[in-house]
DONU-14849 format. One record per residue (C-alpha): residue in three letters; y, x, z. Coordinates in steps of 0.25 Angstrom, whole numbers. Layout:
<atoms>
<atom code="ALA" north="Y" east="X" up="Z"/>
...
</atoms>
This chain:
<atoms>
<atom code="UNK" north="-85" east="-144" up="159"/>
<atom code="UNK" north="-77" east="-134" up="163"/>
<atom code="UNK" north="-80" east="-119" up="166"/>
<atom code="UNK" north="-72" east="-114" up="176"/>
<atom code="UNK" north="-70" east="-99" up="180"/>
<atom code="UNK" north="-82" east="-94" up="183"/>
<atom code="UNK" north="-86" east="-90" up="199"/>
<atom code="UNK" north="-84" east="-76" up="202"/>
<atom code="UNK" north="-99" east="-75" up="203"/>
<atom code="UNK" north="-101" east="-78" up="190"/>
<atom code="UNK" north="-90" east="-67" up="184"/>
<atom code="UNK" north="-95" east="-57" up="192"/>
<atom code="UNK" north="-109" east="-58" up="187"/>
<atom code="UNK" north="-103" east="-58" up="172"/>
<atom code="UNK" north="-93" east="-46" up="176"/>
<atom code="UNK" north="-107" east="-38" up="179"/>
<atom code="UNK" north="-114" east="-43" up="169"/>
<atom code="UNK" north="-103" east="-37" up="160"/>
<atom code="UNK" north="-104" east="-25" up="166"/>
<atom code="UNK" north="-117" east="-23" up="163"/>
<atom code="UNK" north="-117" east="-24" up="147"/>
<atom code="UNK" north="-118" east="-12" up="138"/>
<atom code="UNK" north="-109" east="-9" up="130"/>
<atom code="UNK" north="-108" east="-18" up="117"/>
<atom code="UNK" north="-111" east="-30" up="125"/>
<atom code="UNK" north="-99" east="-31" up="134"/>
<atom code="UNK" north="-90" east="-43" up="135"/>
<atom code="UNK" north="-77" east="-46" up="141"/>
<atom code="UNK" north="-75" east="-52" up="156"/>
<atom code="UNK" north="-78" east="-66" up="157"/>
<atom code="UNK" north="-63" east="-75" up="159"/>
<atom code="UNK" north="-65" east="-80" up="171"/>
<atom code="UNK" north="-67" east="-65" up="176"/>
<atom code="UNK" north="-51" east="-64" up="175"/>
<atom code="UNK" north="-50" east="-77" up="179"/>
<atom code="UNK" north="-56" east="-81" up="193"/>
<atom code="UNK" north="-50" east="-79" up="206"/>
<atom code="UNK" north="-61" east="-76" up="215"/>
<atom code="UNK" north="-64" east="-64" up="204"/>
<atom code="UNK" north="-51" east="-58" up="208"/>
<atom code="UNK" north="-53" east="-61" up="222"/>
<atom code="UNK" north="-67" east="-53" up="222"/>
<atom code="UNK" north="-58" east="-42" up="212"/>
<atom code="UNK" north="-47" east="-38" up="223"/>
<atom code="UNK" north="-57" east="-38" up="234"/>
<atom code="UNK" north="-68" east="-29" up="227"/>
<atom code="UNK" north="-58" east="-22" up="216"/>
<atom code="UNK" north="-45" east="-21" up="221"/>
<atom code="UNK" north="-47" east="-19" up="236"/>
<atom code="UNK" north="-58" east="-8" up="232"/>
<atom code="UNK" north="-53" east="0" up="221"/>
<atom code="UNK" north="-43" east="10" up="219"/>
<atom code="UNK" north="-30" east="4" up="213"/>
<atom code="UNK" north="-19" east="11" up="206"/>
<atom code="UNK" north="-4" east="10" up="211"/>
<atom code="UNK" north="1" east="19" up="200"/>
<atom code="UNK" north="6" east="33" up="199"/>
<atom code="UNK" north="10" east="43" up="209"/>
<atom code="UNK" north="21" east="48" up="201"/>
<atom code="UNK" north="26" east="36" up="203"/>
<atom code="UNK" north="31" east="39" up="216"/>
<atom code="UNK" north="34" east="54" up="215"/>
<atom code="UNK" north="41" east="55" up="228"/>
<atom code="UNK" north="40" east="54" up="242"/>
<atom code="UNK" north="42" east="39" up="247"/>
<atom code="UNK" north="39" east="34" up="233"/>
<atom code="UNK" north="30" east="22" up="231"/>
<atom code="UNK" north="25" east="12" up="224"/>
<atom code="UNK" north="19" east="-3" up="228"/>
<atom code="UNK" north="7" east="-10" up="223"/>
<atom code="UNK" north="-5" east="-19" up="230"/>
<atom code="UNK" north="-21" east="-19" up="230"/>
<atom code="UNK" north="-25" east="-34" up="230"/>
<atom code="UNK" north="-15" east="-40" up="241"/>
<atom code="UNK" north="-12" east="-28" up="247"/>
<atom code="UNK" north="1" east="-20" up="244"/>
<atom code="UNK" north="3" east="-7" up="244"/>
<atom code="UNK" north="12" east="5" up="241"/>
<atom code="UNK" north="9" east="20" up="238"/>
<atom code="UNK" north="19" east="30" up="243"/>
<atom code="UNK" north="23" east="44" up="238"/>
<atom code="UNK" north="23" east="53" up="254"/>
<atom code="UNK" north="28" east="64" up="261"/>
<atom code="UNK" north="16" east="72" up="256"/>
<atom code="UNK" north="19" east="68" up="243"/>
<atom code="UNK" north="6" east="60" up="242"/>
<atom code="UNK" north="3" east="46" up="237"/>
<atom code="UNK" north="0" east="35" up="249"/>
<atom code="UNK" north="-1" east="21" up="250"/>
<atom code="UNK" north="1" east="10" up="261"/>
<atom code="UNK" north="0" east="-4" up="262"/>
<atom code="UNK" north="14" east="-10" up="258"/>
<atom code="UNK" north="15" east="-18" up="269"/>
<atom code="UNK" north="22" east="-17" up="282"/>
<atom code="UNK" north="13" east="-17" up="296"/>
<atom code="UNK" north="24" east="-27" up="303"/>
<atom code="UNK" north="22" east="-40" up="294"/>
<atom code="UNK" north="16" east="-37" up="281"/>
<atom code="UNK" north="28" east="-37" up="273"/>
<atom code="UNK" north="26" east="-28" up="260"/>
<atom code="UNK" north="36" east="-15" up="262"/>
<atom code="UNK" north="38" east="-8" up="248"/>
<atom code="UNK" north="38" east="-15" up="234"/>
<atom code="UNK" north="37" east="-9" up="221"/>
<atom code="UNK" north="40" east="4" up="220"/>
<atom code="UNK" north="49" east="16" up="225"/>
<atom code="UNK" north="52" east="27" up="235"/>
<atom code="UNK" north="57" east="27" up="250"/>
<atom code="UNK" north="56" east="36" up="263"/>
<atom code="UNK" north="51" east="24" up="271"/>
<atom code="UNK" north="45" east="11" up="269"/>
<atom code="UNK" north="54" east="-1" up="278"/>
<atom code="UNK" north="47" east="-16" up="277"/>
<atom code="UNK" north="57" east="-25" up="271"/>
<atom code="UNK" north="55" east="-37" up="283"/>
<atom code="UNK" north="56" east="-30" up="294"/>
<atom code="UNK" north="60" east="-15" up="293"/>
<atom code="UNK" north="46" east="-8" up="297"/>
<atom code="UNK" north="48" east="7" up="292"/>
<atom code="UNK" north="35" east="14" up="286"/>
<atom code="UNK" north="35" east="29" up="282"/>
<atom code="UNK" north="31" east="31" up="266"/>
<atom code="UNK" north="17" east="36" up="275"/>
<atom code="UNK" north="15" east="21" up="279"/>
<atom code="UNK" north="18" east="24" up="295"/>
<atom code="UNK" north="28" east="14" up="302"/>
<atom code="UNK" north="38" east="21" up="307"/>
<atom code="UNK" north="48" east="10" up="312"/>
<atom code="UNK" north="47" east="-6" up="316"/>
<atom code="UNK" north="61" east="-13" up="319"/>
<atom code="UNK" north="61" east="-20" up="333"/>
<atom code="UNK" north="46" east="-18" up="337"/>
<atom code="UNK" north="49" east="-9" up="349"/>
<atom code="UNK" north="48" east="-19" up="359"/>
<atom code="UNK" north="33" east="-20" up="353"/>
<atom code="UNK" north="25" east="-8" up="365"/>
<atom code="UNK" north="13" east="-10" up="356"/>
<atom code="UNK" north="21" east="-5" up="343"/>
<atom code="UNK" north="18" east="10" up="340"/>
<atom code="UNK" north="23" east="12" up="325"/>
<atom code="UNK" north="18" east="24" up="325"/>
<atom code="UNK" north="5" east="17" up="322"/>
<atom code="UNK" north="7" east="9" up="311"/>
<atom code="UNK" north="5" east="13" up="295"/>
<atom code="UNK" north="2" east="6" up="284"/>
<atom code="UNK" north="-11" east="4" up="280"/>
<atom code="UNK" north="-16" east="16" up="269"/>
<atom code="UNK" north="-19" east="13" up="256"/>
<atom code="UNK" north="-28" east="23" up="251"/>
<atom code="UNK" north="-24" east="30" up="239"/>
<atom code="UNK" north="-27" east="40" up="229"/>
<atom code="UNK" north="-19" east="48" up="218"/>
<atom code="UNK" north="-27" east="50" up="205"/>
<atom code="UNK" north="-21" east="56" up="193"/>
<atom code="UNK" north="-6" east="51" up="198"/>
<atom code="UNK" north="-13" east="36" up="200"/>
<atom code="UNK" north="-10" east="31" up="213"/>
<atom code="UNK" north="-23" east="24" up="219"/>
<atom code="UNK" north="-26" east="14" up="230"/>
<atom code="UNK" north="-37" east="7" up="237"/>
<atom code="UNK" north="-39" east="-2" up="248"/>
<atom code="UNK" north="-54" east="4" up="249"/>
<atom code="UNK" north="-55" east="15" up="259"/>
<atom code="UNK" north="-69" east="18" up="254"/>
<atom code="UNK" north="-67" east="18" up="239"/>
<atom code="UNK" north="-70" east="30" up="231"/>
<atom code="UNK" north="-55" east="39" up="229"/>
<atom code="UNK" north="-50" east="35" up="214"/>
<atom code="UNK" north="-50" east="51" up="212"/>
<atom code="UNK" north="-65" east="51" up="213"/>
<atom code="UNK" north="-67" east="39" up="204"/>
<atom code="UNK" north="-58" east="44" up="193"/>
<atom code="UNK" north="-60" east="57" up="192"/>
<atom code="UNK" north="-70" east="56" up="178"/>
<atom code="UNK" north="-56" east="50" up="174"/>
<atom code="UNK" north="-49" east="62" up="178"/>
<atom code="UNK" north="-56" east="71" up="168"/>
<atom code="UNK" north="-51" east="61" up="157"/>
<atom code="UNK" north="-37" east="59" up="162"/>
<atom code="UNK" north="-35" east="72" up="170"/>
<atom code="UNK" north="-29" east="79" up="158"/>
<atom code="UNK" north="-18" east="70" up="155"/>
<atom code="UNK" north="-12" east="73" up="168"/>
<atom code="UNK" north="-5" east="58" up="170"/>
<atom code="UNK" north="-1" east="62" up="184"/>
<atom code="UNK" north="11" east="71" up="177"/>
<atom code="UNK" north="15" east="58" up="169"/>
<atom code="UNK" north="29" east="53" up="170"/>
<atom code="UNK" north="30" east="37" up="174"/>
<atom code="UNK" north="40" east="31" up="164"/>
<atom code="UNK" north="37" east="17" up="171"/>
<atom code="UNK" north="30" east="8" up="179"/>
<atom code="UNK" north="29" east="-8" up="178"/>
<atom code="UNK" north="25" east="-21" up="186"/>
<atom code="UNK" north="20" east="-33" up="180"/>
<atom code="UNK" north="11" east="-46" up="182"/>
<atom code="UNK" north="3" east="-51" up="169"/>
<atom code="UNK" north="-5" east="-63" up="169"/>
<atom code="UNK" north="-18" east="-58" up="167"/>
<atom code="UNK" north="-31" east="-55" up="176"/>
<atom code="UNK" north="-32" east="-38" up="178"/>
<atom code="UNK" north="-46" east="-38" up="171"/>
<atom code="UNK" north="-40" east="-41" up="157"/>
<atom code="UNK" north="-29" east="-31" up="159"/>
<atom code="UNK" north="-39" east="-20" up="165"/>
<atom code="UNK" north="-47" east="-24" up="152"/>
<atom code="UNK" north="-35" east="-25" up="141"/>
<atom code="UNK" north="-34" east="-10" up="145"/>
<atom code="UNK" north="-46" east="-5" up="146"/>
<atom code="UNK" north="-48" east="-9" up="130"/>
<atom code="UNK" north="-42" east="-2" up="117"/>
<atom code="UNK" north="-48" east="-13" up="108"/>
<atom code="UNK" north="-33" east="-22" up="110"/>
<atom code="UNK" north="-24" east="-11" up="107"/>
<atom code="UNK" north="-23" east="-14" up="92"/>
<atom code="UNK" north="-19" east="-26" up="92"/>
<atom code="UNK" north="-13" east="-30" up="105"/>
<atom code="UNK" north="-8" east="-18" up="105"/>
<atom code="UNK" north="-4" east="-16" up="90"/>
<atom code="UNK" north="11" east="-14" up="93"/>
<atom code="UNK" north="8" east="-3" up="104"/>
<atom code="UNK" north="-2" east="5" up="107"/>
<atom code="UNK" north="-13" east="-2" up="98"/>
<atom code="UNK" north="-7" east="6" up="85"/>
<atom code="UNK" north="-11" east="21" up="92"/>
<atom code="UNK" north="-23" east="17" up="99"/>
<atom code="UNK" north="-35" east="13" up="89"/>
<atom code="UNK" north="-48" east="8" up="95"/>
<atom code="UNK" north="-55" east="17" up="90"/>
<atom code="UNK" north="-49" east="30" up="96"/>
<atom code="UNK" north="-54" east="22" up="109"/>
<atom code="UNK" north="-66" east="31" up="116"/>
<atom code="UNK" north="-72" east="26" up="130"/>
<atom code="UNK" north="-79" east="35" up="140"/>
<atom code="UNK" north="-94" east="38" up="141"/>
<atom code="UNK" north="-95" east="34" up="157"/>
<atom code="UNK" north="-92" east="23" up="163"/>
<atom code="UNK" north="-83" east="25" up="177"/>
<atom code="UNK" north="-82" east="17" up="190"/>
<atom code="UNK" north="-68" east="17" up="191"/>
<atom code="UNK" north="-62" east="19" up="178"/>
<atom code="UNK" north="-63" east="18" up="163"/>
<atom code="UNK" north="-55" east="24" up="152"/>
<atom code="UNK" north="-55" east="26" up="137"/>
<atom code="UNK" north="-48" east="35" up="127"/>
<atom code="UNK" north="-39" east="32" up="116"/>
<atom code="UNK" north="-34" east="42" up="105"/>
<atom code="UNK" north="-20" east="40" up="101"/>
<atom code="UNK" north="-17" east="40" up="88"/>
<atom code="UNK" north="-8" east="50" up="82"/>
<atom code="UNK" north="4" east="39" up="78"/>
<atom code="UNK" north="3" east="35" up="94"/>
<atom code="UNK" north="17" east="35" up="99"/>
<atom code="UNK" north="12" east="37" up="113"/>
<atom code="UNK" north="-2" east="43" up="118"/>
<atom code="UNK" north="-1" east="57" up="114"/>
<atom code="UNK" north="1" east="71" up="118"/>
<atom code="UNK" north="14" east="77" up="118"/>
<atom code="UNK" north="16" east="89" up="111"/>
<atom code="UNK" north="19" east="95" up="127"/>
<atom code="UNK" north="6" east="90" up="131"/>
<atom code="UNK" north="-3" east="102" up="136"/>
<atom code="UNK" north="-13" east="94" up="144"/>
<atom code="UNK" north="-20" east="86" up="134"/>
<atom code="UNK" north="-28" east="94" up="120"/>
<atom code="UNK" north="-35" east="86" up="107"/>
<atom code="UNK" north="-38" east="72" up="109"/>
<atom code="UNK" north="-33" east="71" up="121"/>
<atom code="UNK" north="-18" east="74" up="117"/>
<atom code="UNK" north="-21" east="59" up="110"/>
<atom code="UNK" north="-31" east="54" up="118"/>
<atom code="UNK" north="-27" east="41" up="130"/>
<atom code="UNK" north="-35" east="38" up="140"/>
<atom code="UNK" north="-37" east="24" up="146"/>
<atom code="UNK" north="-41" east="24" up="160"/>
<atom code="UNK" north="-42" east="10" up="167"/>
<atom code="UNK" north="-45" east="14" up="183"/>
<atom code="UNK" north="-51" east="2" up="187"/>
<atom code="UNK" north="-46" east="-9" up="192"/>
<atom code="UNK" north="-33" east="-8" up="187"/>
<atom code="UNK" north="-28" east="3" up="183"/>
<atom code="UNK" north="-27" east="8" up="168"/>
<atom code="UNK" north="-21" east="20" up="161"/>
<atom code="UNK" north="-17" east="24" up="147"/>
<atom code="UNK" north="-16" east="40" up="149"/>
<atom code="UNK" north="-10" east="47" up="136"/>
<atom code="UNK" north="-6" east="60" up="135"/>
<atom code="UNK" north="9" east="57" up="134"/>
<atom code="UNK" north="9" east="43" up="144"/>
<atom code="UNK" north="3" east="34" up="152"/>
<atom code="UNK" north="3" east="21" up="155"/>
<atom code="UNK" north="-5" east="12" up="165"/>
<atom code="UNK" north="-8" east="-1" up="171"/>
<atom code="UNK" north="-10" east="-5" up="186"/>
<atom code="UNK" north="-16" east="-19" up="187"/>
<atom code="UNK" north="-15" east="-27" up="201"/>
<atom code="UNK" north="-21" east="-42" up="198"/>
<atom code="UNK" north="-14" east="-52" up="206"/>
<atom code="UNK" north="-25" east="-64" up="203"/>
<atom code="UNK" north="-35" east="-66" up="191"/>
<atom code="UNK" north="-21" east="-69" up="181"/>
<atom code="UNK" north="-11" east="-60" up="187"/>
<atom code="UNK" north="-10" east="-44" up="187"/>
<atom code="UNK" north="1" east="-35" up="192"/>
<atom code="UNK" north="2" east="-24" up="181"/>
<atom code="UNK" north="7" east="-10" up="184"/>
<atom code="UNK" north="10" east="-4" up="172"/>
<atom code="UNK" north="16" east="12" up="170"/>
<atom code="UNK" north="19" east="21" up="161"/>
<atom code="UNK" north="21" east="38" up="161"/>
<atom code="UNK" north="23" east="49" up="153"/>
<atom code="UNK" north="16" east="64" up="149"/>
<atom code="UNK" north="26" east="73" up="155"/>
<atom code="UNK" north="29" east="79" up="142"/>
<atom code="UNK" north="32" east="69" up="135"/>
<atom code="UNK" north="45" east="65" up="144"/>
<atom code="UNK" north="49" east="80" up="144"/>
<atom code="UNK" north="48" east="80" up="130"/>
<atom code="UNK" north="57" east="66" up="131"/>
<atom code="UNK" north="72" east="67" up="127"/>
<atom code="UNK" north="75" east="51" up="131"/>
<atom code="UNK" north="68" east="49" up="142"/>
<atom code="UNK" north="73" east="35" up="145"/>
<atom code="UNK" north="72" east="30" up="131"/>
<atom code="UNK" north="57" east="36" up="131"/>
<atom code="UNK" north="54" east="28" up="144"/>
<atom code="UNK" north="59" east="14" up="137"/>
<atom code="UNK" north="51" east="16" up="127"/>
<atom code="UNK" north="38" east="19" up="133"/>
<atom code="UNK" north="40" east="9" up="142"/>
<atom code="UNK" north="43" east="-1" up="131"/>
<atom code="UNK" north="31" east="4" up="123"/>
<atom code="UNK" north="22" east="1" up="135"/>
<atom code="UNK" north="29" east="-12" up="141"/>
<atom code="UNK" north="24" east="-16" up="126"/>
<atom code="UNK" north="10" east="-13" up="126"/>
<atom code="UNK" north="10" east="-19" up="141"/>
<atom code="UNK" north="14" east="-33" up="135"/>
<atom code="UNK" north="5" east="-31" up="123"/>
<atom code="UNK" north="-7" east="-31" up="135"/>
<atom code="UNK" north="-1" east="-41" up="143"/>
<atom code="UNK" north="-1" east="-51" up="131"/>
<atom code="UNK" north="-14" east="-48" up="130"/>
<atom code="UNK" north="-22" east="-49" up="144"/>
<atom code="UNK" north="-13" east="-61" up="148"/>
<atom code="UNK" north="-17" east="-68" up="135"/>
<atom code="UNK" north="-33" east="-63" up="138"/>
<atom code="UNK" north="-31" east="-69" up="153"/>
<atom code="UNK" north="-25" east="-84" up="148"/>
<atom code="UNK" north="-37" east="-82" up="138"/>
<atom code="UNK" north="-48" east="-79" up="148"/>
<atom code="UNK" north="-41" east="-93" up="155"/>
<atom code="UNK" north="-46" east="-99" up="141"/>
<atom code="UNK" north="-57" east="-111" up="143"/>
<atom code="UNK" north="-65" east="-104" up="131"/>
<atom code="UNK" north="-62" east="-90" up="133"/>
<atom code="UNK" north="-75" east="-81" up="135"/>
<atom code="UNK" north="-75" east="-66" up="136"/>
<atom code="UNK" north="-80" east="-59" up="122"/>
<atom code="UNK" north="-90" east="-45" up="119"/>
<atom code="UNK" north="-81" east="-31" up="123"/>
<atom code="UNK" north="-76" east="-23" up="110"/>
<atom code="UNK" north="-81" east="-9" up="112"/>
<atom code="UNK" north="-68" east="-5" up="114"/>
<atom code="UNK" north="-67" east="-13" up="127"/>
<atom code="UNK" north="-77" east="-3" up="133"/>
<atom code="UNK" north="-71" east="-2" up="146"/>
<atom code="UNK" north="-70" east="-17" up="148"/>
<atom code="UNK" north="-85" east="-16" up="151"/>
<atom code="UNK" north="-82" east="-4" up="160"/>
<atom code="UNK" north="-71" east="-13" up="170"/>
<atom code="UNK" north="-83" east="-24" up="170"/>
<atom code="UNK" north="-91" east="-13" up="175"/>
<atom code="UNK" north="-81" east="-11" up="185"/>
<atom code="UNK" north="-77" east="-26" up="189"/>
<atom code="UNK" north="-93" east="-27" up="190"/>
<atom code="UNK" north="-95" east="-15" up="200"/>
<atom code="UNK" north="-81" east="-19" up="208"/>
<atom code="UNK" north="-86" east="-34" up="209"/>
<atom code="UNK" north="-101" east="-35" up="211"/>
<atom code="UNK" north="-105" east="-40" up="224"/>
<atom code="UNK" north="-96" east="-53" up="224"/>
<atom code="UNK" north="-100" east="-57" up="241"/>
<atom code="UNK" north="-96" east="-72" up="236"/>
<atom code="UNK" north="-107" east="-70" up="225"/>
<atom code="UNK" north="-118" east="-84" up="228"/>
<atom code="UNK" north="-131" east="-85" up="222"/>
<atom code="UNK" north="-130" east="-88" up="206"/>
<atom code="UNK" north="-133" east="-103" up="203"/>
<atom code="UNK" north="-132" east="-103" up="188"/>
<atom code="UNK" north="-134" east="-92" up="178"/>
<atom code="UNK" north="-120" east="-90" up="171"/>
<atom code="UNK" north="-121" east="-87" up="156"/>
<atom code="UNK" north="-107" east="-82" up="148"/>
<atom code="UNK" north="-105" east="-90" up="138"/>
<atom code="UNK" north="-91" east="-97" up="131"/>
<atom code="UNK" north="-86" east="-106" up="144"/>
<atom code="UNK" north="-83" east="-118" up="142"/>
<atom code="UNK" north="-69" east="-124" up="144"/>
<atom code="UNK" north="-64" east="-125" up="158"/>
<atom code="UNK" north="-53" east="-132" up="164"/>
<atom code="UNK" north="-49" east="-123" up="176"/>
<atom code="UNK" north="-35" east="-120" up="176"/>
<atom code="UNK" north="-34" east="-105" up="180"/>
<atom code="UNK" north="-19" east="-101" up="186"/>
</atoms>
């Protein structure tokens, strides 16, 4: 008899009753919680559409007419550097026939669809339509682009398609007393990357959010400067973030003060921080770099993965080579972004397994338990939810035959 993936009632109910373990029982998300398709439907209508997502950093685009692309769910969108030199974003897609007007990233004075010339200002008001003058009830003058609302937060940029949502400021600033003194808004971007992985978000949101891999998946990076041990987690438990704190050790190649570095004093000039901004956003903030991750799911095996990376301001002054620095930072982290990639697309054709189970959480796997907590909160009151028929008791599943795509 096969056991097929199970209905989104059924994960749900696990997911809170996950969330409601103490600490040292805790175990890991059930498979078919990365697997189902009405799972992911209920996340992009009760997640996604909801919270706040990041697009990346405003120092991305310094200038006025720079911007950058990206989407919430289906929607795409495009924040834009303006006149007032503040950070805005519009849908990214023209008011005539729907056709998407900017791609990627980059700078302009105005924004021309590429189908039939409609001309925006970088402040999202039409200012032109060819050959619709013989239309009396055209007034340009009236059109915009729909707003996205947005929010700068530590040189993050932020959007939400919820008008009523709490601002991202508000809901991070117990994280600001953490990462305030690092300054990452004065960091210099090196680089920024797209990609797609096979793999559902939840296991890379998790793969991040835990220090118990790095010495061994990543044994040939990171993993020798970063001992579990040095791992410290925060007493409180936040709505919209967790984080954890990792002490370099003194061989580290990267993850320390500079010598020029006058913000930071005692353990901090060693001391990393780990932030993951739920849903998708993770951090690794060290006094000399950063590097980060921006996760955009495009179904239960497929996520678009922003990756970046930029560095202490001292550290490039102090930088002779500045071009042979970049290539090797970026080599050094295109590195340990394979490393993870090997890993959560190897755990998501495992979760896809007929005999695979989800096994007890190490204590280093703390804040696992935290984005259940969060997944429980964002996902409770499923409408489709029907009365329960049987009482569903986790156990090893039995083989199934369902072919999942």
């Amino acid at each position: 008899m096969s056991d097929p993936i199970w209905p989104v009632e059924l994960i749900l109910d696990r997911i809170d009753e996950l969330a409601a373990l103490p600490h040292g029982e805790t175990r890991a998300l059930p498979p078919s919680a990365y697997l189902s398709e009405d799972l992911h439907a209920f996340e992009k209508e009760r997640i996604f559409a909801r919270d706040w997502i990041c697009l990346g950093r405003a120092e991305e685009i310094p200038k006025t007419g720079d911007y950058l692309t990206g989407m919430i769910n289906d929607q795409p969108i495009f924040a834009i550097r303006g006149r007032d030199s503040g950070v805005r974003a519009f849908a990214n897609v023209c008011l005539h026939r729907m056709m998407r007007l900017l791609q990627g990233r980059g700078s302009c004075r105005g924004i021309t669809c590429p189908y039939h010339g409609w001309a925006y200002g970088i402040d999202g008001q039409l200012k032109g339509a060819p050959h619709m003058q013989d239309r009396a009830d055209f007034n340009p003058k009236g059109m915009s682009l729909p707003e996205i609302r947005t929010d700068v937060w530590e040189g993050w940029i932020y959007v939400t398609l919820d008008p009523k949502t709490v601002s991202i400021s508000e809901q991070l600033e117990p994280l600001r007393e953490v990462v305030g003194r690092y300054r990452m808004g004065d960091y210099v971007q090196l680089v920024t990357q797209d990609h797609l992985w096979n793999t559902n978000w939840k296991l890379l949101t998790e793969n991040f959010m835990e220090g118990y891999h790095l010495p061994v998946a990543h044994k040939a990076t990171v993993g020798a400067w970063t001992p579990p041990d040095q791992c410290e987690f925060p007493g409180d438990v936040h709505e919209a973030f967790t984080y954890q704190l990792f002490q370099k050790t003194g061989d580290a190649k990267l993850g320390t003060a500079h010598p020029d570095n006058t913000r930071l004093e005692g353990p901090w000039r060693t001391t990393s921080v780990l932030p993951t901004v739920f849903p998708t956003h993770m951090t690794v903030l060290a006094p000399d770099h950063l590097w980060y991750l921006i996760l955009r799911p495009e179904g239960p095996g497929q996520v678009h993965v922003r990756f970046g990376a930029a560095i202490a301001p001292e550290v490039l002054a102090a930088t002779s080579d500045l071009e042979a620095f970049r290539e090797e930072v970026i080599g050094f982290f295109d590195r340990v972004n394979e490393e993870d990639r090997f890993v959560v697309e190897g755990i998501y054709e495992g979760a896809r397994a007929p005999l695979s189970e989800a096994g007890p959480l190490s204590w280093l796997e703390r804040e696992l338990h935290d984005f259940q907590k969060y997944l429980s909160r964002r996902l409770s009151g499923y409408a489709a939810r029907k009365p329960k028929t049987r009482t569903h008791k986790p156990g090893k599943r039995k083989a199934r035959q369902t072919k999942v795509a």
